[in-house]
PDB file of N, CA, C, O and CB in Angstrom:
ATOM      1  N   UNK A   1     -12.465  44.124 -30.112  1.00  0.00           N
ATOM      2  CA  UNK A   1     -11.478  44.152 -29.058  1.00  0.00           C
ATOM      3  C   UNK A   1     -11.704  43.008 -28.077  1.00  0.00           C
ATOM      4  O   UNK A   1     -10.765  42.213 -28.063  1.00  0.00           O
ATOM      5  CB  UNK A   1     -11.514  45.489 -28.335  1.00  0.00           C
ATOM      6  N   UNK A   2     -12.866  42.679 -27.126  1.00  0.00           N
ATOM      7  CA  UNK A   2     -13.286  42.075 -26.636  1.00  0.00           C
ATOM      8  C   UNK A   2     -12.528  40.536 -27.288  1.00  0.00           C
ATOM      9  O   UNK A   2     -11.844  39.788 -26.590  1.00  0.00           O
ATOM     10  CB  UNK A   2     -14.604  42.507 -26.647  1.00  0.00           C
ATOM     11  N   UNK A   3     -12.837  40.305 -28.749  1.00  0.00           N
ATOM     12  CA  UNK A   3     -12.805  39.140 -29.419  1.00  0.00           C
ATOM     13  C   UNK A   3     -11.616  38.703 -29.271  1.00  0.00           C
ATOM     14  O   UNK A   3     -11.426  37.532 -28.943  1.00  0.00           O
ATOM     15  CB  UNK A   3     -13.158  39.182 -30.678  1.00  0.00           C
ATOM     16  N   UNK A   4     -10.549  39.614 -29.497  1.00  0.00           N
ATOM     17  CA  UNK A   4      -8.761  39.694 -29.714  1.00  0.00           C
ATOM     18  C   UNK A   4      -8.666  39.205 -27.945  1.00  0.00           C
ATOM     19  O   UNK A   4      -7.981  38.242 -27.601  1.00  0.00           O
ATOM     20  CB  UNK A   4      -7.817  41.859 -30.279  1.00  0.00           C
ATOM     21  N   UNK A   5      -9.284  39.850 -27.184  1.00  0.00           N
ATOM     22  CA  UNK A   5      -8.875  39.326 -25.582  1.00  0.00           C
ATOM     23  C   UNK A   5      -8.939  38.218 -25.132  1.00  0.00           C
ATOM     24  O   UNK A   5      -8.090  37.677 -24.424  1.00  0.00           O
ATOM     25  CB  UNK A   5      -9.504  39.794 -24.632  1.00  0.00           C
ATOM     26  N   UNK A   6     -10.667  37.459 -25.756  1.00  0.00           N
ATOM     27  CA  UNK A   6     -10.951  36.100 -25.300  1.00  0.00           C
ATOM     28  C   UNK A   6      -9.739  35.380 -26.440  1.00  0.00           C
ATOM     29  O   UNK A   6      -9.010  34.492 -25.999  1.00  0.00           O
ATOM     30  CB  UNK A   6     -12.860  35.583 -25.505  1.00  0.00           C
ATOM     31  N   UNK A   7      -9.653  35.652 -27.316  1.00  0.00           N
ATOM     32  CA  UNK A   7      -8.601  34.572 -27.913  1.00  0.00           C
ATOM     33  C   UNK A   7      -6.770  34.599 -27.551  1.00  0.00           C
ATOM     34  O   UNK A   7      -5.883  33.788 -27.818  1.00  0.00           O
ATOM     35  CB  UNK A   7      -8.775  34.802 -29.617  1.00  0.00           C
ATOM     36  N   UNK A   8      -6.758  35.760 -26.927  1.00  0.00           N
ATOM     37  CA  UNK A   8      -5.310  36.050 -26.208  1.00  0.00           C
ATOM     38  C   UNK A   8      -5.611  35.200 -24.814  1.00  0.00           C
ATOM     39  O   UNK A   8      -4.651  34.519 -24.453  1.00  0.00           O
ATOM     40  CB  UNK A   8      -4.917  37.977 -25.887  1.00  0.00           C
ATOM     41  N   UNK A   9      -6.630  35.141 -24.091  1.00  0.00           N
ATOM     42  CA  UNK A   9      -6.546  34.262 -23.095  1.00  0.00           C
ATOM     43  C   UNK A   9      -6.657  32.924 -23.216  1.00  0.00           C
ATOM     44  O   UNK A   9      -6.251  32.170 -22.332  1.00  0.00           O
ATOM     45  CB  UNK A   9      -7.277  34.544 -22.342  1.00  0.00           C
ATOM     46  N   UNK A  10      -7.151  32.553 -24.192  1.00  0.00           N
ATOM     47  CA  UNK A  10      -7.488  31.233 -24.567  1.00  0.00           C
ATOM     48  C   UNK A  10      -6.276  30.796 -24.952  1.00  0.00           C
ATOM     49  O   UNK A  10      -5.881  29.749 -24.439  1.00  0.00           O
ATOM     50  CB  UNK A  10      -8.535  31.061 -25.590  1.00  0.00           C
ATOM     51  N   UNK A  11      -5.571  31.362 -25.756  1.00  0.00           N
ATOM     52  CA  UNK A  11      -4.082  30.907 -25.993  1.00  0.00           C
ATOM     53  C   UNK A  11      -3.055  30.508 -25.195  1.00  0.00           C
ATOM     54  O   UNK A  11      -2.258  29.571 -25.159  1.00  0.00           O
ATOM     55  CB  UNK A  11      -3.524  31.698 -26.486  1.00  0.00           C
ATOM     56  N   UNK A  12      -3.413  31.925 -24.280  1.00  0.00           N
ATOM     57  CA  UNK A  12      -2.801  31.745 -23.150  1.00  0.00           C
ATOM     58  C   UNK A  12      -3.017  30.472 -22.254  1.00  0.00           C
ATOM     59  O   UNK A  12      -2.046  29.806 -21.893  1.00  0.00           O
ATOM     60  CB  UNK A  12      -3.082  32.793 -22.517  1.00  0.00           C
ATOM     61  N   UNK A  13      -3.976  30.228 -21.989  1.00  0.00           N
ATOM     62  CA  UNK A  13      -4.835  28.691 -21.262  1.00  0.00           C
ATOM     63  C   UNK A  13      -3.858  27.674 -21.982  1.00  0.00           C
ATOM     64  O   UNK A  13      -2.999  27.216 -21.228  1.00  0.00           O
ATOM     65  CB  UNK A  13      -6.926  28.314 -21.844  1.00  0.00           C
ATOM     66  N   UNK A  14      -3.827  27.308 -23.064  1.00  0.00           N
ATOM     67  CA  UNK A  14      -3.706  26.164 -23.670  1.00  0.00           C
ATOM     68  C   UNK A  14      -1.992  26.311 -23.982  1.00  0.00           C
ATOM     69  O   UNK A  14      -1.443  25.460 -24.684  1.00  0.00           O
ATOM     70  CB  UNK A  14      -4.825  26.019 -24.999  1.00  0.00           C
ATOM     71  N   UNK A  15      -1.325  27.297 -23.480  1.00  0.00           N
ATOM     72  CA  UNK A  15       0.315  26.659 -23.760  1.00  0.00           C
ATOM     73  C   UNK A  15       0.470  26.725 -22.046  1.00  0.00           C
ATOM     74  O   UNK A  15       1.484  26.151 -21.648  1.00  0.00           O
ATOM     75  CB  UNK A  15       1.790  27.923 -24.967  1.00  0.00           C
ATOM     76  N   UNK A  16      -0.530  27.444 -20.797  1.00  0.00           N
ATOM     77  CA  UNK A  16      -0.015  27.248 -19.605  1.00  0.00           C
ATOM     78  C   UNK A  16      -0.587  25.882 -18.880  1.00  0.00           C
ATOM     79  O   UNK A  16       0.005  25.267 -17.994  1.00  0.00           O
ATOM     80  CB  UNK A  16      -0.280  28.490 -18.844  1.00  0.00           C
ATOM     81  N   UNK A  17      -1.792  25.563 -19.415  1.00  0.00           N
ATOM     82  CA  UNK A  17      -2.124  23.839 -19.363  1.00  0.00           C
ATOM     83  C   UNK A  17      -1.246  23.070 -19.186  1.00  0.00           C
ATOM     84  O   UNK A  17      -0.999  22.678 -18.046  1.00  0.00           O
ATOM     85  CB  UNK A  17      -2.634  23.215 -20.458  1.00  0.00           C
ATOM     86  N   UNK A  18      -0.368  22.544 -20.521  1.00  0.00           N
ATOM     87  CA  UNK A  18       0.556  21.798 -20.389  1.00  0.00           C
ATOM     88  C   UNK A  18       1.647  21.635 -19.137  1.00  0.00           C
ATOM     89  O   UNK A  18       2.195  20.613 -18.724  1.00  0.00           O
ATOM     90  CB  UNK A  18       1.024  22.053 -21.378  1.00  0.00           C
ATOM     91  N   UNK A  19       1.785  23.301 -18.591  1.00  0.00           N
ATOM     92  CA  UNK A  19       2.422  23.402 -17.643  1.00  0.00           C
ATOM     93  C   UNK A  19       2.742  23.401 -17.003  1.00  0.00           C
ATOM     94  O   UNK A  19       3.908  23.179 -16.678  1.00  0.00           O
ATOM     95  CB  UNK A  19       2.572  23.521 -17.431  1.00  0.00           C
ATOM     96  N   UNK A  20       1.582  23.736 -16.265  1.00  0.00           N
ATOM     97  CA  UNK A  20       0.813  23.126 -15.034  1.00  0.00           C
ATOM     98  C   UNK A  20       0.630  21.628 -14.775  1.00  0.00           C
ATOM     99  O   UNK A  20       0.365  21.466 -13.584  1.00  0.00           O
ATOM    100  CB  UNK A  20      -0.507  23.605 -15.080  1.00  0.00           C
ATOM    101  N   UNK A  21       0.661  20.806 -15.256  1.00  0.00           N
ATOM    102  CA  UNK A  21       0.304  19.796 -15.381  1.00  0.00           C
ATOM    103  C   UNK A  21       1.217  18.835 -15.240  1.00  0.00           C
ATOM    104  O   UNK A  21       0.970  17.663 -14.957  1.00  0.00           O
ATOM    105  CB  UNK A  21      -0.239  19.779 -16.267  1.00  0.00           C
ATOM    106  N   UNK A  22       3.071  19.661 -15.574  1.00  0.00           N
ATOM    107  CA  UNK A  22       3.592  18.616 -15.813  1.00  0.00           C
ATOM    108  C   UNK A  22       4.403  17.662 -14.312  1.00  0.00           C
ATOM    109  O   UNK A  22       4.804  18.335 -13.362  1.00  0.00           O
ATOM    110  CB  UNK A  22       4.497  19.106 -16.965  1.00  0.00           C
ATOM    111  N   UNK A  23       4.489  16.768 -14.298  1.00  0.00           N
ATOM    112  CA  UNK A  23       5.456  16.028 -13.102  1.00  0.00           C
ATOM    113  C   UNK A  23       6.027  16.533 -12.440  1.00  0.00           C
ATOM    114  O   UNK A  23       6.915  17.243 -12.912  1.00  0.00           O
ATOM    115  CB  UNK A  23       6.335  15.310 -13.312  1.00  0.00           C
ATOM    116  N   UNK A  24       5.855  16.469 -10.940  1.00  0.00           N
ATOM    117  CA  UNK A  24       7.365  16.930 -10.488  1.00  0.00           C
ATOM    118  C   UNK A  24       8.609  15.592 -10.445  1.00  0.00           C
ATOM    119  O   UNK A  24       8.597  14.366 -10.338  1.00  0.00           O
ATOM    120  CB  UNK A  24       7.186  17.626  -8.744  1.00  0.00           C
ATOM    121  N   UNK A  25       9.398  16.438 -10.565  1.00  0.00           N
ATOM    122  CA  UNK A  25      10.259  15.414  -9.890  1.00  0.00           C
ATOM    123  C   UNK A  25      10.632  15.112  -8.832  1.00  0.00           C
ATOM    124  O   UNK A  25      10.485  16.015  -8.008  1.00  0.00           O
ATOM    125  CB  UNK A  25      11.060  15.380 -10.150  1.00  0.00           C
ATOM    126  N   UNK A  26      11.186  13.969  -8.357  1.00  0.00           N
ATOM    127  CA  UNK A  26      10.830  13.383  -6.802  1.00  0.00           C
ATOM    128  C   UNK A  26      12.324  13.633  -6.306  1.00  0.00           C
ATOM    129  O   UNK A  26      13.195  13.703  -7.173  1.00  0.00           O
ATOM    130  CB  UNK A  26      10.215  11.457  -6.645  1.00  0.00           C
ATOM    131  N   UNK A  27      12.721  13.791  -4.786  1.00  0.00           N
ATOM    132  CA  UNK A  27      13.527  13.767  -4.260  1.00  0.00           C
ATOM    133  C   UNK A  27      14.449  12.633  -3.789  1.00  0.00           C
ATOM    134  O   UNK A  27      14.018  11.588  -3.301  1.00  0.00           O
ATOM    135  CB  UNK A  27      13.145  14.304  -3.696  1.00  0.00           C
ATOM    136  N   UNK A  28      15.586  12.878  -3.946  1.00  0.00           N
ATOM    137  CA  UNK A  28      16.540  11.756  -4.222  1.00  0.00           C
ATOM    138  C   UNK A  28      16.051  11.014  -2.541  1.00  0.00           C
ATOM    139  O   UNK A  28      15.559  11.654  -1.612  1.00  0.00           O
ATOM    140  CB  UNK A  28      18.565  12.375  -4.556  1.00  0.00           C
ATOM    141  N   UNK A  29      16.402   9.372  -2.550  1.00  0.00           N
ATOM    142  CA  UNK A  29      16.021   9.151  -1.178  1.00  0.00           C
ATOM    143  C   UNK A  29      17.517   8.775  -0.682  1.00  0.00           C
ATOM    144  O   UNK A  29      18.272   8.166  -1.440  1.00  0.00           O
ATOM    145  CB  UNK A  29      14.759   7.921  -0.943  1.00  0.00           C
ATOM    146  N   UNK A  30      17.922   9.169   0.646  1.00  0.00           N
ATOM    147  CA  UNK A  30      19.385   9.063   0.975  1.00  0.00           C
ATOM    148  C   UNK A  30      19.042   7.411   1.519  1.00  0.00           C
ATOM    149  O   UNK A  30      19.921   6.621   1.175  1.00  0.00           O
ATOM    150  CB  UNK A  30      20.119  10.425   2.298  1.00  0.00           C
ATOM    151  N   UNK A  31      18.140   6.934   2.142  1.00  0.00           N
ATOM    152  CA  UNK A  31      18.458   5.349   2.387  1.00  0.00           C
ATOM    153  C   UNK A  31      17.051   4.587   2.398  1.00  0.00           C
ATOM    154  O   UNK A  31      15.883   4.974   2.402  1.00  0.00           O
ATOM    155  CB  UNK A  31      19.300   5.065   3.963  1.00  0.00           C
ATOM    156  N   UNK A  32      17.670   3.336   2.400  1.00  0.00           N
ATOM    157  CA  UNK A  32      15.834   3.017   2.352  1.00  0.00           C
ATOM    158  C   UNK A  32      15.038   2.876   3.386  1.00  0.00           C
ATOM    159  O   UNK A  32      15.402   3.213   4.512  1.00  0.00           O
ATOM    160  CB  UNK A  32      15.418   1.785   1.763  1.00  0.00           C
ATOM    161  N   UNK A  33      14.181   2.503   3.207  1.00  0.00           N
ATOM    162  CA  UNK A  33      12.974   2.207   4.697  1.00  0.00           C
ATOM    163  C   UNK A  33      12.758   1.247   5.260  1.00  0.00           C
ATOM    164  O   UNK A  33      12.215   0.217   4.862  1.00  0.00           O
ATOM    165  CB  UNK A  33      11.668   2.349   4.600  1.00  0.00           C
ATOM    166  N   UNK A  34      13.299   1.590   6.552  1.00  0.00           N
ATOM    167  CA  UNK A  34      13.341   0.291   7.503  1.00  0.00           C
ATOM    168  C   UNK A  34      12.221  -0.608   7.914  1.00  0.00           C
ATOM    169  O   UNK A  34      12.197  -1.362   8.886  1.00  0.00           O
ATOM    170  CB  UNK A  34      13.783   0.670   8.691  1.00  0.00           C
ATOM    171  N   UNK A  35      11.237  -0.390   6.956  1.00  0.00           N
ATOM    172  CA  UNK A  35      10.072  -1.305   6.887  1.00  0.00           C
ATOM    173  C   UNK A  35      10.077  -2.446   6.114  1.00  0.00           C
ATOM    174  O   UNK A  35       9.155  -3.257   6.203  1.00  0.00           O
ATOM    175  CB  UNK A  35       9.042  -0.683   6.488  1.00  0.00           C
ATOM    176  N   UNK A  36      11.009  -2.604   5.366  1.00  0.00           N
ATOM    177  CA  UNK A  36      11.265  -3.800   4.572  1.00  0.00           C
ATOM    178  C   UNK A  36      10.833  -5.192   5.033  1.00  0.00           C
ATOM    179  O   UNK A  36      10.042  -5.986   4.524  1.00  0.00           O
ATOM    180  CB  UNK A  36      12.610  -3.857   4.381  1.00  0.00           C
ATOM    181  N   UNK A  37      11.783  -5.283   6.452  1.00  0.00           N
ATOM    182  CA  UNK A  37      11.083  -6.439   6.874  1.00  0.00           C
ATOM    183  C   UNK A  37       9.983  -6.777   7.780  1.00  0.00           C
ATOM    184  O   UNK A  37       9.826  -7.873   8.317  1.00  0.00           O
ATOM    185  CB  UNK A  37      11.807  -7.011   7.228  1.00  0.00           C
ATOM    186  N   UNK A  38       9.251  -5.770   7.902  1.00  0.00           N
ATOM    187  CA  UNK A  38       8.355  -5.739   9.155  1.00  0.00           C
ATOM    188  C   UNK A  38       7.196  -6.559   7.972  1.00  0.00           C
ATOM    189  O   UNK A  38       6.457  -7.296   8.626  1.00  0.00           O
ATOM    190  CB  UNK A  38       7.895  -3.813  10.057  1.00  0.00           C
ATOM    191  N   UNK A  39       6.938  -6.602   6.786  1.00  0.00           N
ATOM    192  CA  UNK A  39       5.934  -7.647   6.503  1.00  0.00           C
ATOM    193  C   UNK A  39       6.270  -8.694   6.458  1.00  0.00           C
ATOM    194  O   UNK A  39       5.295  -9.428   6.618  1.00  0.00           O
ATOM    195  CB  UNK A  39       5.326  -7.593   5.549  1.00  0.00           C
ATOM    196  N   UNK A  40       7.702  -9.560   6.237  1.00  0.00           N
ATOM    197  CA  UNK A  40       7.608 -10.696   6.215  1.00  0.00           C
ATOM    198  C   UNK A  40       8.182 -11.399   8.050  1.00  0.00           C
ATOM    199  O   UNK A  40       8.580 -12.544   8.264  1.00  0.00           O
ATOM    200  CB  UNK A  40       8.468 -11.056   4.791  1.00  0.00           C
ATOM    201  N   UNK A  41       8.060 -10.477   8.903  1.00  0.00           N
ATOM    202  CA  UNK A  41       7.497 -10.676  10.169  1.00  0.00           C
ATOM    203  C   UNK A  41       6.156 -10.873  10.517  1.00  0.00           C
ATOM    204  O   UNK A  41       5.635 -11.711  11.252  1.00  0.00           O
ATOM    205  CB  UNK A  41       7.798  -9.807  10.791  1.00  0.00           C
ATOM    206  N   UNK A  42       5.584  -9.747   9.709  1.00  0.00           N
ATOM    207  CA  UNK A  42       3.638 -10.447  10.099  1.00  0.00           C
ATOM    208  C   UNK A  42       3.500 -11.484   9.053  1.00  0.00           C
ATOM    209  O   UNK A  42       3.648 -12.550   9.651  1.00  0.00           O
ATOM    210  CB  UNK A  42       1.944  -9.067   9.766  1.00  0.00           C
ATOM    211  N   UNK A  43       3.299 -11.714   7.834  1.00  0.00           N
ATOM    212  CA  UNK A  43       3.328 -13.048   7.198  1.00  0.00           C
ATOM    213  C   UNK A  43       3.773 -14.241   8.271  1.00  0.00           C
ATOM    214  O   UNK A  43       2.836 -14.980   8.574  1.00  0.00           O
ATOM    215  CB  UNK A  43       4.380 -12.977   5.932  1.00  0.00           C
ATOM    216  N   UNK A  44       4.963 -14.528   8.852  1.00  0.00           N
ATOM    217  CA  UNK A  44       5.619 -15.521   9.909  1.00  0.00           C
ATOM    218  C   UNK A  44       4.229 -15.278  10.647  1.00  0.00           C
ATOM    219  O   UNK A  44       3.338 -16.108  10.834  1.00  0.00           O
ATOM    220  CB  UNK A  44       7.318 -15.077  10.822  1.00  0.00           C
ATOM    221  N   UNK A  45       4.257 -14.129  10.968  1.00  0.00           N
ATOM    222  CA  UNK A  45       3.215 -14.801  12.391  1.00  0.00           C
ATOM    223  C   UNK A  45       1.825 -15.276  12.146  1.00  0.00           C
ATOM    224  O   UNK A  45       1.204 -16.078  12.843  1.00  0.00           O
ATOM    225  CB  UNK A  45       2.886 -13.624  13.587  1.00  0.00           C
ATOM    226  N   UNK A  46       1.324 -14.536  10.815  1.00  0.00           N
ATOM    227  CA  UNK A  46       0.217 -14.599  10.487  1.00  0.00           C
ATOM    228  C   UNK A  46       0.027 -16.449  10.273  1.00  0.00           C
ATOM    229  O   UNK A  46      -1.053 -17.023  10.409  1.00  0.00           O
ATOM    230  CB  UNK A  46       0.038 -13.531   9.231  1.00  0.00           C
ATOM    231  N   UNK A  47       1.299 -17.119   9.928  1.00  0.00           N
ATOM    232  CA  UNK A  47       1.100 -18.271   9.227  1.00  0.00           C
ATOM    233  C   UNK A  47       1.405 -19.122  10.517  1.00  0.00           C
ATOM    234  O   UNK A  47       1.150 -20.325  10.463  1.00  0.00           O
ATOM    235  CB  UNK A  47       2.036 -18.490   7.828  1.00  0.00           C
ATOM    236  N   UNK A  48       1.767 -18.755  11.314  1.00  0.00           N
ATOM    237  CA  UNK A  48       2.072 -19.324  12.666  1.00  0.00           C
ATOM    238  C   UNK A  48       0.371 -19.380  13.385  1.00  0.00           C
ATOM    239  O   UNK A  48      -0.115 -20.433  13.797  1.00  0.00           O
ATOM    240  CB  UNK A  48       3.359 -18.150  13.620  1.00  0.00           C
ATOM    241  N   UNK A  49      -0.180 -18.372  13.413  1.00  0.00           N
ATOM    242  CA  UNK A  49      -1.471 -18.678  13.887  1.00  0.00           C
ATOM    243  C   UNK A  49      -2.241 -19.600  13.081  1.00  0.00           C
ATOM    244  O   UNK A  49      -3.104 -20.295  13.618  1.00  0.00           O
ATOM    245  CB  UNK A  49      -2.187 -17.534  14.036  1.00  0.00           C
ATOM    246  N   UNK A  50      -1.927 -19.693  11.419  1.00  0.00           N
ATOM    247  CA  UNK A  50      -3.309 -20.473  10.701  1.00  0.00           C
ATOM    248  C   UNK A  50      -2.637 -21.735  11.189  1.00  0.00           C
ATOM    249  O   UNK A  50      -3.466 -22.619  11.400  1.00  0.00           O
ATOM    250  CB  UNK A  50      -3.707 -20.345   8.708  1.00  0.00           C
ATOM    251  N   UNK A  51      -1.478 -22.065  11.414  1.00  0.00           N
ATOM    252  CA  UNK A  51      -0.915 -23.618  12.078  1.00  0.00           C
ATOM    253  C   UNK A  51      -1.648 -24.213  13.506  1.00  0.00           C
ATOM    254  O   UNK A  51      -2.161 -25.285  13.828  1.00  0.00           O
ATOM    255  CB  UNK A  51       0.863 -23.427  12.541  1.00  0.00           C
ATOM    256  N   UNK A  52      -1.454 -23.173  14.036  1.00  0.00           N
ATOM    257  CA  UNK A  52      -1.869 -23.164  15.506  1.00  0.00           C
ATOM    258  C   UNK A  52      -3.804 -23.348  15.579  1.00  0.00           C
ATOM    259  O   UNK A  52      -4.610 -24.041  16.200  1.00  0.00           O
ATOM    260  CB  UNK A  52      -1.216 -21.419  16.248  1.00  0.00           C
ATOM    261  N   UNK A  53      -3.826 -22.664  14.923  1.00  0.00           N
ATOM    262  CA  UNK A  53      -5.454 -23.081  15.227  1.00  0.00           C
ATOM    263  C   UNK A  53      -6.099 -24.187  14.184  1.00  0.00           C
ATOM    264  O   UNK A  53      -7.175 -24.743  14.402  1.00  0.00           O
ATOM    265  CB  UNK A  53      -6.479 -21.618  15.070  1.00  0.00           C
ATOM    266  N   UNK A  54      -5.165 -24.456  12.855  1.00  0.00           N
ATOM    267  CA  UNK A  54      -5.040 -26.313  12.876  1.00  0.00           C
ATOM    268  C   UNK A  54      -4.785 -27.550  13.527  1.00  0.00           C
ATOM    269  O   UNK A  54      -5.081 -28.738  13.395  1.00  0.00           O
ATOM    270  CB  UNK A  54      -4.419 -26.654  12.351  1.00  0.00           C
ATOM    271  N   UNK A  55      -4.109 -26.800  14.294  1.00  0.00           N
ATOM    272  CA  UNK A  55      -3.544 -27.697  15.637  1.00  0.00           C
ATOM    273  C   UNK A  55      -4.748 -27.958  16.521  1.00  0.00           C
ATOM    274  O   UNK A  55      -5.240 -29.004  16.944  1.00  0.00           O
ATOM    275  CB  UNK A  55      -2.313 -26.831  16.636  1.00  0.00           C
ATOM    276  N   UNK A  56      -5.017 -26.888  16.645  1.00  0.00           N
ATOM    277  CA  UNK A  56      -5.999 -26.561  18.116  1.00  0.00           C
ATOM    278  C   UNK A  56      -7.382 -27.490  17.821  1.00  0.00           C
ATOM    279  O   UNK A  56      -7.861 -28.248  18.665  1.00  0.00           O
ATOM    280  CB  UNK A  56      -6.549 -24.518  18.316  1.00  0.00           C
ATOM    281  N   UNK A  57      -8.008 -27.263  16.283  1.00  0.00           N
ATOM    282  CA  UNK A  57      -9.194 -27.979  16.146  1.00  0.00           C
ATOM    283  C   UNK A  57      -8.838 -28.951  15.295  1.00  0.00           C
ATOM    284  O   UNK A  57      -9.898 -29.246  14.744  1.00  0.00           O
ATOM    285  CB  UNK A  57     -10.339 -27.243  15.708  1.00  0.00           C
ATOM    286  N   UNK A  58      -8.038 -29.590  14.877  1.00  0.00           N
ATOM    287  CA  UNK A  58      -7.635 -31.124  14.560  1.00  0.00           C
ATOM    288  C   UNK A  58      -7.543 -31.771  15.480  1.00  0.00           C
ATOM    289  O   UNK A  58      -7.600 -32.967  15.194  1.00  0.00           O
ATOM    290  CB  UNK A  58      -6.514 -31.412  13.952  1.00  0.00           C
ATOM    291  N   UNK A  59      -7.371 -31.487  16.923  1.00  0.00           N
ATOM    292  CA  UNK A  59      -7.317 -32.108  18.227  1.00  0.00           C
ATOM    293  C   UNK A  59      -8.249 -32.964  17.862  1.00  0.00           C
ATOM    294  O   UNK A  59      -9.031 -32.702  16.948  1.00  0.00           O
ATOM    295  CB  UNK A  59      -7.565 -31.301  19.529  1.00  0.00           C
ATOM    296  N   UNK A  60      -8.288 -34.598  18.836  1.00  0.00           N
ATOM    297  CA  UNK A  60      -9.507 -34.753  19.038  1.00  0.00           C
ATOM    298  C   UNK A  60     -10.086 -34.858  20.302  1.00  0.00           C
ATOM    299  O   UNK A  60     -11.020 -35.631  20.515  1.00  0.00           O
ATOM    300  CB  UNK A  60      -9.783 -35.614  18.447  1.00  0.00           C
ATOM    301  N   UNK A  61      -9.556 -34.071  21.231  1.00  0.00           N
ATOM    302  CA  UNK A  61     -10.407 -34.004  22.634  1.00  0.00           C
ATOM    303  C   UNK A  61     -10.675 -35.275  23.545  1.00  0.00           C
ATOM    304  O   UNK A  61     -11.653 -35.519  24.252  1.00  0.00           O
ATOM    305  CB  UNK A  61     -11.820 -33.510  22.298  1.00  0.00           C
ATOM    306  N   UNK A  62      -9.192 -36.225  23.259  1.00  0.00           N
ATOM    307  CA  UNK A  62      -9.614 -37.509  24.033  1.00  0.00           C
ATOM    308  C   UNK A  62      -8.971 -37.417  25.333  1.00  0.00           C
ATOM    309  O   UNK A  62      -7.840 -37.839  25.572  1.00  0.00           O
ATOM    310  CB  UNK A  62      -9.188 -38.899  23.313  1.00  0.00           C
ATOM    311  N   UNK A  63     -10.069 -36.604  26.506  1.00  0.00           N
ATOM    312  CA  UNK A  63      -9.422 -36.362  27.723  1.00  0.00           C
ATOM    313  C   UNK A  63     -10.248 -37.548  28.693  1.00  0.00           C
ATOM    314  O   UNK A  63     -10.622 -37.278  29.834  1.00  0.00           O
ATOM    315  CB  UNK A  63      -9.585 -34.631  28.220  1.00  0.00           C
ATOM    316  N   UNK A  64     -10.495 -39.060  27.970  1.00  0.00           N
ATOM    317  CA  UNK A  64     -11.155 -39.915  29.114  1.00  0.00           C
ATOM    318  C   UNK A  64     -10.028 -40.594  29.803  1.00  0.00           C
ATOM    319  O   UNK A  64      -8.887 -40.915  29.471  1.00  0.00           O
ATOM    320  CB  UNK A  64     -12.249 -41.049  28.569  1.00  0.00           C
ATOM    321  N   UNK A  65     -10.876 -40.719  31.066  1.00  0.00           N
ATOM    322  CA  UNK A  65      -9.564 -41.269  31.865  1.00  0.00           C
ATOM    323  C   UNK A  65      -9.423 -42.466  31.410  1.00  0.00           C
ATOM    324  O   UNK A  65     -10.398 -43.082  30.981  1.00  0.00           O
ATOM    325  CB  UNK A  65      -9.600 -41.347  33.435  1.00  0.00           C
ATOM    326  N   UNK A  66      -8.077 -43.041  31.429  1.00  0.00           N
ATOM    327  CA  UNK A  66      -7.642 -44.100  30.912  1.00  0.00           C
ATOM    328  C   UNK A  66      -8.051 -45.256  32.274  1.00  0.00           C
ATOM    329  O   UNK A  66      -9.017 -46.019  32.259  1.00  0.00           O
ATOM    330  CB  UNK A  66      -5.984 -43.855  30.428  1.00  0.00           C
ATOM    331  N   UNK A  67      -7.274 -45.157  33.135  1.00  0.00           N
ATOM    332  CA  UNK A  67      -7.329 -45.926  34.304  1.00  0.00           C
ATOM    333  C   UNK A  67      -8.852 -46.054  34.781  1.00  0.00           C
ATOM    334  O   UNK A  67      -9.624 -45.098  34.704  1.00  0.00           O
ATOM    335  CB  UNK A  67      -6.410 -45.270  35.389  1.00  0.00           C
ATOM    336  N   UNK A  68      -9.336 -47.671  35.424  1.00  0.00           N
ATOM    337  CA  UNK A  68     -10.946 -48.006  35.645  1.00  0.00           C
ATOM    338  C   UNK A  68     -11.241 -46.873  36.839  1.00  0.00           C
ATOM    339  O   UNK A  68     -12.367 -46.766  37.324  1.00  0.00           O
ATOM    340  CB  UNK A  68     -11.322 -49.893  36.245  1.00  0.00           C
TER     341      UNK A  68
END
């Protein structure tokens, strides 16, 4: 008896496995996300600073006075 039980549960296991397991499906999205452009706003700026601090130390610091 015992034997007939573990193999009725075991059966059971292995067709509710699959079941469990499977995907849900996802919810329709009504619009998209207004984050779209917020990265190629930080990119701009990000590339605006690597300019700027090319700028800054390509200088060459010629603050001598000109006049004797």
């Amino acid at each position: 008896m015992k034997r007939a039980i573990a193999l009725g549960t075991a059966a059971f296991a292995m067709v509710a496995a699959p079941l469990a397991a499977a995907d849900r499906s996802a919810a329709p999205v009504e619009s998209e996300s207004e984050l779209v452009g917020g990265s190629l706003l930080i990119a701009a700026l990000g590339a605006a600073a690597v300019i700027a601090a090319v700028v800054l130390i390509a200088d060459d610091d010629d603050d001598d006075a000109v006049s004797p």
